[in-house]
GUVO-749767 format. One record per residue (C-alpha): x, y, z; residue in three letters. Coordinates in Angstrom, 1 decimal. Layout:
REM residues N
+--------+--------+--------+--------+
|   east |  north |     up | residu |
+--------+--------+--------+--------+
|      X |      Y |      Z |    Ala |
...
+--------+--------+--------+--------+
//
This chain:
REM residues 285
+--------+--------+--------+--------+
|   east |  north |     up | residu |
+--------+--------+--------+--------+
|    2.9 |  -41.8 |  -19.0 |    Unk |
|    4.7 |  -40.6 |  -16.0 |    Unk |
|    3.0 |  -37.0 |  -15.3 |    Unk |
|    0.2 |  -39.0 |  -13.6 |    Unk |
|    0.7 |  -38.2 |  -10.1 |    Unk |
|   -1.8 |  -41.0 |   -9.4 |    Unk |
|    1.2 |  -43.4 |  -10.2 |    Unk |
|    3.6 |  -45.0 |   -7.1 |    Unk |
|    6.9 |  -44.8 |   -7.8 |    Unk |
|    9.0 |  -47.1 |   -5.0 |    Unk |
|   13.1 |  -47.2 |   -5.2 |    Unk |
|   15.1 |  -50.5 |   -4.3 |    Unk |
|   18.5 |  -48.5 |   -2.8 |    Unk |
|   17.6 |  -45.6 |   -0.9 |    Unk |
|   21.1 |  -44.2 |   -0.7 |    Unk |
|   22.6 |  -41.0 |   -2.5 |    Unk |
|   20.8 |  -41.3 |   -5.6 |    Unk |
|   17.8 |  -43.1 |   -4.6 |    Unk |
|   17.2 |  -40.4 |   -2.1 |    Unk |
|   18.2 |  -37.9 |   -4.5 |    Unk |
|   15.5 |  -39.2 |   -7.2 |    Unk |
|   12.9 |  -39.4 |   -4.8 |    Unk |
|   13.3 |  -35.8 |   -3.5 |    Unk |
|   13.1 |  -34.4 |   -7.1 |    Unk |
|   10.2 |  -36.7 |   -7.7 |    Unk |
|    8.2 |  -36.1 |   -4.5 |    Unk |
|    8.0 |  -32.4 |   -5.6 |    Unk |
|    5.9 |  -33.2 |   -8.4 |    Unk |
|    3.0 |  -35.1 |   -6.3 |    Unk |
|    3.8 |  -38.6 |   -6.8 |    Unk |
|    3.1 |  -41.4 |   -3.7 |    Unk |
|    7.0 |  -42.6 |   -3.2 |    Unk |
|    8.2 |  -45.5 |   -1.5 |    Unk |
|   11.4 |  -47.0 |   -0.9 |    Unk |
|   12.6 |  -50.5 |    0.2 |    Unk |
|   16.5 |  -50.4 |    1.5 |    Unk |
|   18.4 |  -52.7 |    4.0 |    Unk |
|   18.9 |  -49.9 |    6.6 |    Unk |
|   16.1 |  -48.6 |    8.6 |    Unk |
|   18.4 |  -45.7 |    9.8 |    Unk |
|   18.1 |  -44.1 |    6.0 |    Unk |
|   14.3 |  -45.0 |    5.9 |    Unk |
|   13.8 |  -43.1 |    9.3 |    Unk |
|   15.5 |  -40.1 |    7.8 |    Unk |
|   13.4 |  -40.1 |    4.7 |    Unk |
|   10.7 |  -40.5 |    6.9 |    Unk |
|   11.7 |  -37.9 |    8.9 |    Unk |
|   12.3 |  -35.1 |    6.4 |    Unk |
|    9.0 |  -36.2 |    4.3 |    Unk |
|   11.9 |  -37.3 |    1.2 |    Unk |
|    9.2 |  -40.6 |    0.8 |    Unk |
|    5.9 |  -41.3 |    2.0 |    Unk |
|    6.7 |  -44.9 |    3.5 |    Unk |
|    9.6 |  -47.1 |    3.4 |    Unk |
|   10.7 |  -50.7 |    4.5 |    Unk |
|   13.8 |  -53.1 |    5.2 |    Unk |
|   11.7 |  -56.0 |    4.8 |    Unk |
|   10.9 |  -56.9 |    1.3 |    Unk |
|    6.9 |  -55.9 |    1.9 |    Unk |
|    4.7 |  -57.7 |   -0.7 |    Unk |
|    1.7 |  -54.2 |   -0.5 |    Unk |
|    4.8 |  -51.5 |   -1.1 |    Unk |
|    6.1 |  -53.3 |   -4.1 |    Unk |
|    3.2 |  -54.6 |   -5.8 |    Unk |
|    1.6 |  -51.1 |   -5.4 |    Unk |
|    4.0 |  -49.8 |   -7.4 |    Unk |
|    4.1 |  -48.9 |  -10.9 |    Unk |
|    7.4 |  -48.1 |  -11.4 |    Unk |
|   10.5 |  -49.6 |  -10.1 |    Unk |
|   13.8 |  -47.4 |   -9.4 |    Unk |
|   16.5 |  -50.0 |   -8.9 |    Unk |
|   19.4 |  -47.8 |   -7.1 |    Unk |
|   21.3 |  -50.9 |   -6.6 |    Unk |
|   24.9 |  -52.5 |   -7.4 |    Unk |
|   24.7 |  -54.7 |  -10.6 |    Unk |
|   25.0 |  -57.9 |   -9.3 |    Unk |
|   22.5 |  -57.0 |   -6.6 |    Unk |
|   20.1 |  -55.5 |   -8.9 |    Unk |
|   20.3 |  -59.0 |  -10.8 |    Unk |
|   19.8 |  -61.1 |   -7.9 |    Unk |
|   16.8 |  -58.9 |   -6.6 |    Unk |
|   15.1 |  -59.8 |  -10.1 |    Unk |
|   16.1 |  -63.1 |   -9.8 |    Unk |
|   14.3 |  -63.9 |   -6.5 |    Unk |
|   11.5 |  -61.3 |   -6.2 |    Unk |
|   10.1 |  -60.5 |   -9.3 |    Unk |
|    7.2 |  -62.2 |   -8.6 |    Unk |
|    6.3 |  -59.9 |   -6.2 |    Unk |
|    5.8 |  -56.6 |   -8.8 |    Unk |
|    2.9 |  -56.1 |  -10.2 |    Unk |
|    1.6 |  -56.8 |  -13.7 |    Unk |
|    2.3 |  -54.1 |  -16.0 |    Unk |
|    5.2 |  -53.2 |  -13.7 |    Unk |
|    7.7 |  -50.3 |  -15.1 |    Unk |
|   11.3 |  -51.4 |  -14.0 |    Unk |
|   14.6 |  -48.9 |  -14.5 |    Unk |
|   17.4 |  -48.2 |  -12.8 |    Unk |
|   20.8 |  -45.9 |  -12.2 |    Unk |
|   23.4 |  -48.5 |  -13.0 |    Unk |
|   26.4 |  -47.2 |  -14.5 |    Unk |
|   27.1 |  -50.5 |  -16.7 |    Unk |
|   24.9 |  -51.8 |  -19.8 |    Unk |
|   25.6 |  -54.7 |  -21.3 |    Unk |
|   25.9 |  -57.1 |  -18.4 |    Unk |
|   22.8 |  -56.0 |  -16.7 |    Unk |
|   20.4 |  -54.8 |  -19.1 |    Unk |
|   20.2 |  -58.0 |  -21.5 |    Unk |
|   20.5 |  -60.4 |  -19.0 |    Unk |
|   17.4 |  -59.0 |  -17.0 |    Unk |
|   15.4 |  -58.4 |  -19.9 |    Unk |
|   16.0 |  -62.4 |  -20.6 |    Unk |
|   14.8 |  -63.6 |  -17.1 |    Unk |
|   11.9 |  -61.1 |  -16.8 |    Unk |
|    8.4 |  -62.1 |  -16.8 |    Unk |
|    6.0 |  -61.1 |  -19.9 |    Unk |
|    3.8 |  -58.9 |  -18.3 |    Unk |
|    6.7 |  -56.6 |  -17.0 |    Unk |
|    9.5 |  -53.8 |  -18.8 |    Unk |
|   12.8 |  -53.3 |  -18.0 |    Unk |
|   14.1 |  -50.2 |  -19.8 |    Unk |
|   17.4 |  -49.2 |  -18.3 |    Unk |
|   18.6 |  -45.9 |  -17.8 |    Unk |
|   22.3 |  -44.0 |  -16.4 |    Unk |
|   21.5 |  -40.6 |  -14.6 |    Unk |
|   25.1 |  -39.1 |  -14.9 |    Unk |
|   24.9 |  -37.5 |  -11.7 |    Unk |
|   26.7 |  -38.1 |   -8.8 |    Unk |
|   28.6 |  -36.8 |   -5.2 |    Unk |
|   31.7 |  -38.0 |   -3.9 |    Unk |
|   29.5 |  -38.6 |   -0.6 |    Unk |
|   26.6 |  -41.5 |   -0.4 |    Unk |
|   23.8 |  -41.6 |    2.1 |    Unk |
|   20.5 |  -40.7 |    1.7 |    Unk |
|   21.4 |  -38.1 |    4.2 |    Unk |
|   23.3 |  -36.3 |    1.5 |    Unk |
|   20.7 |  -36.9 |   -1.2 |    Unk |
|   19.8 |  -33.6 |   -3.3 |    Unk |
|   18.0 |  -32.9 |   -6.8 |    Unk |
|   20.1 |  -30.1 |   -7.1 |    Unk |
|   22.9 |  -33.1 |   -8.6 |    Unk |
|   21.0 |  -33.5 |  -11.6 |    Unk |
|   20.6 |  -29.7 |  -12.9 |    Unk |
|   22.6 |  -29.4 |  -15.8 |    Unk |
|   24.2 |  -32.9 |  -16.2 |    Unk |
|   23.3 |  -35.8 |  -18.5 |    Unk |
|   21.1 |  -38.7 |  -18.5 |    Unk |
|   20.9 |  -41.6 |  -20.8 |    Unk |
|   19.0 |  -44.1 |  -21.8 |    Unk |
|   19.7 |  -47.6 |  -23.5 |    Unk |
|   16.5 |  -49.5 |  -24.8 |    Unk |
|   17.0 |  -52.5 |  -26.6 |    Unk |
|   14.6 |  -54.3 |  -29.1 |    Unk |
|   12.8 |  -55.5 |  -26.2 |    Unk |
|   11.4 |  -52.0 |  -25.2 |    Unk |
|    8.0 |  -50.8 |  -26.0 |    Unk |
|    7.7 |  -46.8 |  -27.7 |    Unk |
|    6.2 |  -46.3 |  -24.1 |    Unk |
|    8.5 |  -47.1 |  -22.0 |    Unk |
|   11.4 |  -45.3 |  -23.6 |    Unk |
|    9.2 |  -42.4 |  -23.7 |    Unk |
|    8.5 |  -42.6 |  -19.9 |    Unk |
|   12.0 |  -43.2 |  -19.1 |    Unk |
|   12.9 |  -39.9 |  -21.0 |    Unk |
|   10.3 |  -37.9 |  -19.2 |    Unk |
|   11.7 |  -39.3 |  -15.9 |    Unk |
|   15.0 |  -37.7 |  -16.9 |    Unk |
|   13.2 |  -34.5 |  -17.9 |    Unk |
|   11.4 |  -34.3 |  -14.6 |    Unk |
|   14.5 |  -35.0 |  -12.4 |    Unk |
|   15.8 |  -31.8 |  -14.2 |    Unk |
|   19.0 |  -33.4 |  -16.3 |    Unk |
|   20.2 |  -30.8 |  -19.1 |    Unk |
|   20.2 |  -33.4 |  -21.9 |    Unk |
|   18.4 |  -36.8 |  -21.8 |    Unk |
|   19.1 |  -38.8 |  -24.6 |    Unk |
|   19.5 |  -42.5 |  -25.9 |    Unk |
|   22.3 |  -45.1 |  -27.2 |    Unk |
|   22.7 |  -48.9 |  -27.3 |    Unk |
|   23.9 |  -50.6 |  -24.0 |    Unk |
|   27.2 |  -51.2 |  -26.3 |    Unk |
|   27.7 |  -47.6 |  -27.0 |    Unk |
|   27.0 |  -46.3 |  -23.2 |    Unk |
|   29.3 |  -49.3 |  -22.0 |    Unk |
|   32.3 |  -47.7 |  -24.6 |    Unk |
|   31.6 |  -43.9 |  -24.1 |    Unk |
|   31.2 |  -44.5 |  -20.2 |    Unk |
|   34.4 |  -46.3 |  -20.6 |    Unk |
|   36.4 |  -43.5 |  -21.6 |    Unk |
|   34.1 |  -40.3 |  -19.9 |    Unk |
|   33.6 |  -42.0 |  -16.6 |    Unk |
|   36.1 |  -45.2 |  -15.6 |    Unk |
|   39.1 |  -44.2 |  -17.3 |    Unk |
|   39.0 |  -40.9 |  -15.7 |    Unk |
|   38.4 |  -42.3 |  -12.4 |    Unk |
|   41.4 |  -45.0 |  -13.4 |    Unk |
|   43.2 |  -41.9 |  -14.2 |    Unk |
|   42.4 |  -40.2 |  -10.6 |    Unk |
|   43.0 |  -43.1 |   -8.6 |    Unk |
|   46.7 |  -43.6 |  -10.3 |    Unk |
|   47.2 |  -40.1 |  -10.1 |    Unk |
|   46.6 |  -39.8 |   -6.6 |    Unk |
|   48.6 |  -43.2 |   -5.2 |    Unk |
|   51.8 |  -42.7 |   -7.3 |    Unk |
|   53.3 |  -40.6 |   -5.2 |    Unk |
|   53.0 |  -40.8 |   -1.5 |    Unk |
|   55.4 |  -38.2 |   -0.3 |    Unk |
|   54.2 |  -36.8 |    3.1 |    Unk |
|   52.7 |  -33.6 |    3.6 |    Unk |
|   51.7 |  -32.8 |   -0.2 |    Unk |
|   48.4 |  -31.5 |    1.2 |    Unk |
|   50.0 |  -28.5 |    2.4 |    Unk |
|   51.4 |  -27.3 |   -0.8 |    Unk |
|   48.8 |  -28.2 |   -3.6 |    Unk |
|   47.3 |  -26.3 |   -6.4 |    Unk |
|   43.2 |  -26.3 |   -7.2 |    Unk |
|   44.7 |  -28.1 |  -10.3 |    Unk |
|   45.6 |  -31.4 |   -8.6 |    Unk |
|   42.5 |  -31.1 |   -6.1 |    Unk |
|   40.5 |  -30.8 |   -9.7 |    Unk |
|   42.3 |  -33.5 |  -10.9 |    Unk |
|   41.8 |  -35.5 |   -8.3 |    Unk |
|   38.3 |  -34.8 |   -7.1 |    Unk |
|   36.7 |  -38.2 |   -8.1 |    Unk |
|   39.8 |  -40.0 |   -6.2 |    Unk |
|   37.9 |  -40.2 |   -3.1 |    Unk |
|   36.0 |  -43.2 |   -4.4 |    Unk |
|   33.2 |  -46.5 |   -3.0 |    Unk |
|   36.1 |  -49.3 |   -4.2 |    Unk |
|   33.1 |  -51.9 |   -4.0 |    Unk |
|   30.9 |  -50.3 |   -6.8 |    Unk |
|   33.2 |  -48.9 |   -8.8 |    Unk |
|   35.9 |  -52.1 |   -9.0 |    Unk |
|   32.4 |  -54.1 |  -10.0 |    Unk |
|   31.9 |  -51.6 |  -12.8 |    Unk |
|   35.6 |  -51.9 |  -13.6 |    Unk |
|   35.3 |  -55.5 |  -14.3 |    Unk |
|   31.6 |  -55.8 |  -15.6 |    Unk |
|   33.6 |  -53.5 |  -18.3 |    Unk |
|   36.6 |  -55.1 |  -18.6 |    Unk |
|   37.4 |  -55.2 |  -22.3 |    Unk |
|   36.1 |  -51.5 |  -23.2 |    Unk |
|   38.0 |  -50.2 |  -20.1 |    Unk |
|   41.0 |  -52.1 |  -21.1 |    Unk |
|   41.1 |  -50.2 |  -24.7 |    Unk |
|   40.5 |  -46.5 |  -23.6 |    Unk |
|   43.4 |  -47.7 |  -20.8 |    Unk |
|   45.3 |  -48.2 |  -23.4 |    Unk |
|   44.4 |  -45.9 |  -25.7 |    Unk |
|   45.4 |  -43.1 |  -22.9 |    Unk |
|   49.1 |  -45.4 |  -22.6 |    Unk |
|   49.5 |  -44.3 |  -25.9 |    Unk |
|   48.9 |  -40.7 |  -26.1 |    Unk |
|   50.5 |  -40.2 |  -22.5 |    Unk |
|   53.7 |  -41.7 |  -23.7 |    Unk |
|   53.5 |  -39.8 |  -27.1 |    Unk |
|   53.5 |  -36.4 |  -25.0 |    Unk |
|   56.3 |  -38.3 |  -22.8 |    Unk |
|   58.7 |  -38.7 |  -25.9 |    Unk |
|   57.8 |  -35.3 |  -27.0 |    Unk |
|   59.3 |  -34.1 |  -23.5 |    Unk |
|   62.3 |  -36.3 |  -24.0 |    Unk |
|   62.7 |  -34.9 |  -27.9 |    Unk |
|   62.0 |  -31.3 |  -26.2 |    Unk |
|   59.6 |  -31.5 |  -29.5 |    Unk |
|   58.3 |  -27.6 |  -28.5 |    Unk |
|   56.1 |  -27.3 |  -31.7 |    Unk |
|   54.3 |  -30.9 |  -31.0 |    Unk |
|   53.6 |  -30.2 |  -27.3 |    Unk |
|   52.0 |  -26.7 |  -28.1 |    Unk |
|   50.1 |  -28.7 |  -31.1 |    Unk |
|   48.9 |  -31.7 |  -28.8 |    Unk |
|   47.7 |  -28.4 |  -26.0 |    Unk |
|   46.1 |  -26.3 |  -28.2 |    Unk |
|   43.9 |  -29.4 |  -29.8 |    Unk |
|   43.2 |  -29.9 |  -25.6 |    Unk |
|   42.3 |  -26.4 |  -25.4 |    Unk |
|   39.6 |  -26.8 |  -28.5 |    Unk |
|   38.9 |  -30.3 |  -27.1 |    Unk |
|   38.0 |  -29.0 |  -23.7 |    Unk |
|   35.7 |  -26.3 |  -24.8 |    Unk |
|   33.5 |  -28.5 |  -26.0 |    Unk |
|   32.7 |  -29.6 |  -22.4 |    Unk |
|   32.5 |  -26.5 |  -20.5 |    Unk |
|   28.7 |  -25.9 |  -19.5 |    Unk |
|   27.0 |  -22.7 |  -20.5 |    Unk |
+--------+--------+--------+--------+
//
């Protein structure tokens, strides 16, 4: 299992969350590596002792030293890596990953992989509206939520290691669903609020708003300032879920929109106060 320190753990993706994992990770002991395509963000892990070595060159000793794999990569380039390298990981290899989509990775890879190796996929709900390693911290995992999706294909073992992983990195609540049911709860928790942000924020482009706002639209708004590559990939590896909760929101939003036009005073206050229980629910103790 994962509390033997003896065990090298290397991360694909150095960036915010790669750099993030490996800080929480190198406090427990563990040899960590990284592989990423700038030297600049290996030089600063270097630098402030985040890994213990690192390379932009896809070194055969650093990956097939490692026993487990952190893939902090985009889908597609997560897919491709496996496609063309895996024959450079060792036997008995323990591959995860941070990717914020299911079913059109997790599958697929699985599929492809050799025998001897275990892909068990994993969604550390964490995140910064920043990226660079150089703005990597643990402290983005205290108190949020981390998932797991195995699949048939997954050993007892390595579900068991993922969940320790999350329980190391310090997330509040580590727990498991299918790829299908992440893909449709992350549809409505994560990308339709974003969709909801981005809309939000580009609807109205009167000048000088800045000046006057409230810390409600700055709330509101907060995940607005957003990496268009990633998340328009995740958009559309998610089409058809993200399509329903799009639409599912349509529906309500124009319900509270003819309750306006009605001045329906008794269903507004209804459709707030069930907001006001809704929203309890999610407040962190």
């Amino acid at each position: 299992m994962l509390v033997d320190i003896s065990k090298k753990i290397l991360i694909i993706g150095l960036g915010l969350l790669g750099g993030s994992y490996a800080k929480a990770l190198k406090r427990f002991g563990f040899h960590i590596s990284a592989i990423t395509k700038n030297q600049s963000s290996i030089d600063y892990a270097l630098k402030e002792k985040i890994i213990d070595e690192g390379s932009i060159e896809l070194d055969e000793r650093i990956i097939g030293d490692a026993d487990l794999v952190i893939f902090a990569l985009y889908p597609h380039i997560f897919v491709e890596w496996i496609e063309q390298n895996q024959g450079l990981l060792k036997s008995g290899a323990l591959i995860t990953d941070v990717t914020g989509v299911k079913r059109s990775i997790v599958y697929k890879i699985q599929d492809m992989l050799r025998p001897d190796l275990e892909f068990i996929a994993a969604h550390p709900m964490a995140g910064r509206e920043v990226s660079g390693v150089e703005n990597s911290t643990d402290k983005i995992f205290i108190g949020a939520n981390y998932i797991v999706t195995p699949t048939d294909k997954n050993t007892p073992e390595a579900i068991g290691t993922c969940m320790e992983l999350g329980k190391l990195l310090g997330f509040a609540n580590v727990t498991t669903l299918s790829p299908e049911e992440h893909d449709e709860m992350i549809g409505f928790l994560s990308q339709l609020t974003h969709c909801i942000a981005i809309t939000l924020m580009t609807c109205n482009d009167k000048e000088d708003m800045e000046k006057f706002t409230a810390d409600s639209f700055r709330d509101l708004t907060r995940i607005a300032r957003i990496n268009d590559l990633m998340w328009s990939e995740l958009f559309i590896a998610n089409k058809d879920v993200l399509l329903d909760q799009m639409n599912m929101f349509l529906d309500k939003f124009n319900e509270l929109k003819a309750m306006l036009e009605a001045e329906d005073v008794d269903g507004m206050r209804e459709m707030m106060r069930h907001s006001t229980a809704r929203r309890a629910l999610f407040d962190k103790e």
